[in-house]
C-alpha positions as CSV (number, residue, x, y, z in Angstrom):
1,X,-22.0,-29.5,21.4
2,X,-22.5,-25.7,22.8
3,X,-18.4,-26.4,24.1
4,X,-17.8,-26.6,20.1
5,X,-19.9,-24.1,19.1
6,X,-18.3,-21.7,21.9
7,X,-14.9,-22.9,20.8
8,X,-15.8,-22.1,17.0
9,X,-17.1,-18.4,17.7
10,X,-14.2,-18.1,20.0
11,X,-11.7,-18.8,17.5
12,X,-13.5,-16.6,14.7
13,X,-13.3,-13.7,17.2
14,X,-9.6,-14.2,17.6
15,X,-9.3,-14.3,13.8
16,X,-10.8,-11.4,13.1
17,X,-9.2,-9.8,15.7
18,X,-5.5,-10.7,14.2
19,X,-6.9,-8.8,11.0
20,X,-8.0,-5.3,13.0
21,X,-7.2,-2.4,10.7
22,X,-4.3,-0.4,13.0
23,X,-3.2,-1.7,15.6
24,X,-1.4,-3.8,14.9
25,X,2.7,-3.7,15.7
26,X,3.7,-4.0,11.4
27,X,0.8,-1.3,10.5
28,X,2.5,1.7,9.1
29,X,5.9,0.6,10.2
30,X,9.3,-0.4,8.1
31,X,9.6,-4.0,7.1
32,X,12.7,-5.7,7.0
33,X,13.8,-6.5,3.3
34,X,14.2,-10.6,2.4
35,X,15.5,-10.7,-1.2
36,X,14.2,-14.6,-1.2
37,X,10.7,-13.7,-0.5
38,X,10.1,-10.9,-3.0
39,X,7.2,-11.6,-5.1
40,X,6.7,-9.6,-9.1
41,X,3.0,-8.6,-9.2
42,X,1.7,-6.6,-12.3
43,X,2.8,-3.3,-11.1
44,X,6.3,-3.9,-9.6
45,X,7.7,-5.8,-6.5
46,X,9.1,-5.1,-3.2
47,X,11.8,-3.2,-3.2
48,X,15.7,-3.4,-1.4
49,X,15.8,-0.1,1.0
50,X,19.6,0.2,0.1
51,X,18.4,1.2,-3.4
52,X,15.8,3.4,-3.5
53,X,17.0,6.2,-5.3
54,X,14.4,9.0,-3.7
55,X,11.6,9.5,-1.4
56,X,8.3,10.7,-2.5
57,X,6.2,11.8,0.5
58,X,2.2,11.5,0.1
59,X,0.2,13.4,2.4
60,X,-3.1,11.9,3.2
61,X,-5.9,13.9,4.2
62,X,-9.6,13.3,5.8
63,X,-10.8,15.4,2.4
64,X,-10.2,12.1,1.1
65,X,-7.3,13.5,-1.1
66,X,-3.6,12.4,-1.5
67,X,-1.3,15.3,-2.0
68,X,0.6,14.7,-4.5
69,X,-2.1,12.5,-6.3
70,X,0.1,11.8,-9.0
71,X,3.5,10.2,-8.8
72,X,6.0,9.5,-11.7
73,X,8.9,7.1,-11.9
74,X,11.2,4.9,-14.1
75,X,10.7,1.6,-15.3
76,X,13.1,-0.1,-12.8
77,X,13.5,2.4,-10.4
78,X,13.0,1.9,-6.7
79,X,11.4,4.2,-4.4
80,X,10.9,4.8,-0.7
81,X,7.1,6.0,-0.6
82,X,6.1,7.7,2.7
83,X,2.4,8.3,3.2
84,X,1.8,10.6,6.1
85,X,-1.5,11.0,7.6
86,X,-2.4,14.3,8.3
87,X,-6.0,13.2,9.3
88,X,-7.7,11.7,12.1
89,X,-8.6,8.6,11.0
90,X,-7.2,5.7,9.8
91,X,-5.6,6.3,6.3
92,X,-3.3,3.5,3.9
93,X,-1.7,3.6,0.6
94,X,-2.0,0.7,-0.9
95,X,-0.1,0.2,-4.4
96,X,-1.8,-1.9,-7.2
97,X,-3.4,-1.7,-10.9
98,X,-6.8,0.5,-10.8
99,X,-8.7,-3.3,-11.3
100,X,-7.5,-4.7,-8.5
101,X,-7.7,-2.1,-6.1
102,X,-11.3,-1.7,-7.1
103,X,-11.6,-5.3,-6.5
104,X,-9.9,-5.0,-3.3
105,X,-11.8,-2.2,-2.0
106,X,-14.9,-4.1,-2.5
107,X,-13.9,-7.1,-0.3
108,X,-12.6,-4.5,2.3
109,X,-17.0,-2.9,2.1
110,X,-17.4,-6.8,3.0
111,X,-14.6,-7.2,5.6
112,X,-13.9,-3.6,7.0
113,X,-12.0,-4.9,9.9
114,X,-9.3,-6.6,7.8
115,X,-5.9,-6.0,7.6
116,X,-3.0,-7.1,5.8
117,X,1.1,-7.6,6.0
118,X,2.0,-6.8,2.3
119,X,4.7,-4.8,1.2
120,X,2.5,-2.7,-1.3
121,X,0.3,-1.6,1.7
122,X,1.1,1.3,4.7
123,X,-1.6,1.6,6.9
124,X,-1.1,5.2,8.9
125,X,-2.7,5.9,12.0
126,X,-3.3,9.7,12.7
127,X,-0.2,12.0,12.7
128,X,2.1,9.2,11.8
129,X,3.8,7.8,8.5
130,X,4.5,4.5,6.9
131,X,6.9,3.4,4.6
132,X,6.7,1.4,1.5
133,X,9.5,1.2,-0.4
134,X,9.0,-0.9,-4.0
135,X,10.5,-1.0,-7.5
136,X,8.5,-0.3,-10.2
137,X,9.3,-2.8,-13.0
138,X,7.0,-2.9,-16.0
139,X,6.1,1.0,-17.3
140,X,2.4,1.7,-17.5
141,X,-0.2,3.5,-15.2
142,X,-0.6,2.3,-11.8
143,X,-2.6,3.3,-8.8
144,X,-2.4,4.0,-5.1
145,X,-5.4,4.1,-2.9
146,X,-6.9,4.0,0.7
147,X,-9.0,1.1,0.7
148,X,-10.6,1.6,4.0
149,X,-14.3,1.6,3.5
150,X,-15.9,4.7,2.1
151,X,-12.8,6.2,1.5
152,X,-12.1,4.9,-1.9
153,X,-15.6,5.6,-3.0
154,X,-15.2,8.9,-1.9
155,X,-12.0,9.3,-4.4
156,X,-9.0,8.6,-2.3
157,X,-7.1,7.3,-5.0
158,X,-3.8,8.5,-7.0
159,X,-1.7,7.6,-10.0
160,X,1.4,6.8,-10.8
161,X,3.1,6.9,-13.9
162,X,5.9,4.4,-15.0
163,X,7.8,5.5,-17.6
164,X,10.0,3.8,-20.1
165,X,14.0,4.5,-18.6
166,X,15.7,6.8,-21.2
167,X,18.1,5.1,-23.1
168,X,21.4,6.0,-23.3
169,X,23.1,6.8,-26.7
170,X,26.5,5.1,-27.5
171,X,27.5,8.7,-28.2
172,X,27.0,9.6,-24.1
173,X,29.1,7.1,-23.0
């Protein structure tokens, strides 16, 4: 009996330990794009590198503040996002609608040590930058965030506009 009760802590140590915020190899870092395993969510999907249009760098800072805070795009238009962390802690941007960010943040008070592979999410170690690079398909307001704990509560959290894409007149063409 204690041999399965050691095995059973044991194994919970090692799962929390696979979700450590930072250190691990994919935090911050590029991911390869796989058209096949692209997902729509409310406020976009992952997007192919090859077309991202532009880069919009995002500072983050230990003020709690992203520089710029607010971000606008076009419906349809894919972006490579770098967040650079110009703290000392441990800083992410983390795409999503302001509900379930809030939501999110909340299990992240619960779980601080949790981490996450998604392609809306960069987590930035100090002086370094991560990447996410997504297309932003429905218009609307959206949001980008740290989630770490505290950090949201203190008002880390931007915007990001989608507009409608201009439509061309016939006369343009």
């Amino acid at each position: 009996m204690f041999t399965l009760k050691l095995m059973l802590v044991s194994a919970a140590f090692s799962a929390a330990a696979a979700f450590a915020h930072g250190d691990a190899p994919h935090a911050g870092t590029a991911r390869s794009f796989d058209a096949s395993r692209v997902e729509d969510t409310a406020f976009g999907r992952e997007g192919d590198p090859a077309k991202a249009r532009r880069t919009i760098r995002v500072e983050m800072a230990d003020t709690m503040r992203f520089t710029p805070a607010e971000i606008t795009v076009e419906r349809g238009e894919t972006v490579r996002l770098v967040a650079t962390n110009k703290g000392q802690v441990l800083h992410e941007m983390v795409l999503g609608t302001p509900d379930e960010l809030r939501k999110h943040a909340e299990m992240m008070k619960k779980h601080p040590g949790m981490e996450h592979d998604e392609p809306h999410m960069a987590h930035v170690k100090p002086g370094a930058s991560g990447e996410i690079v997504w297309q932003f398909t429905k218009p609307g307001v959206f949001q980008f965030a740290c989630l770490i704990p505290g950090h949201f509560e203190a008002g880390m959290v931007g915007k990001v506009t989608v507009t409608s894409k201009p439509q061309r007149s016939k006369e343009s063409s």
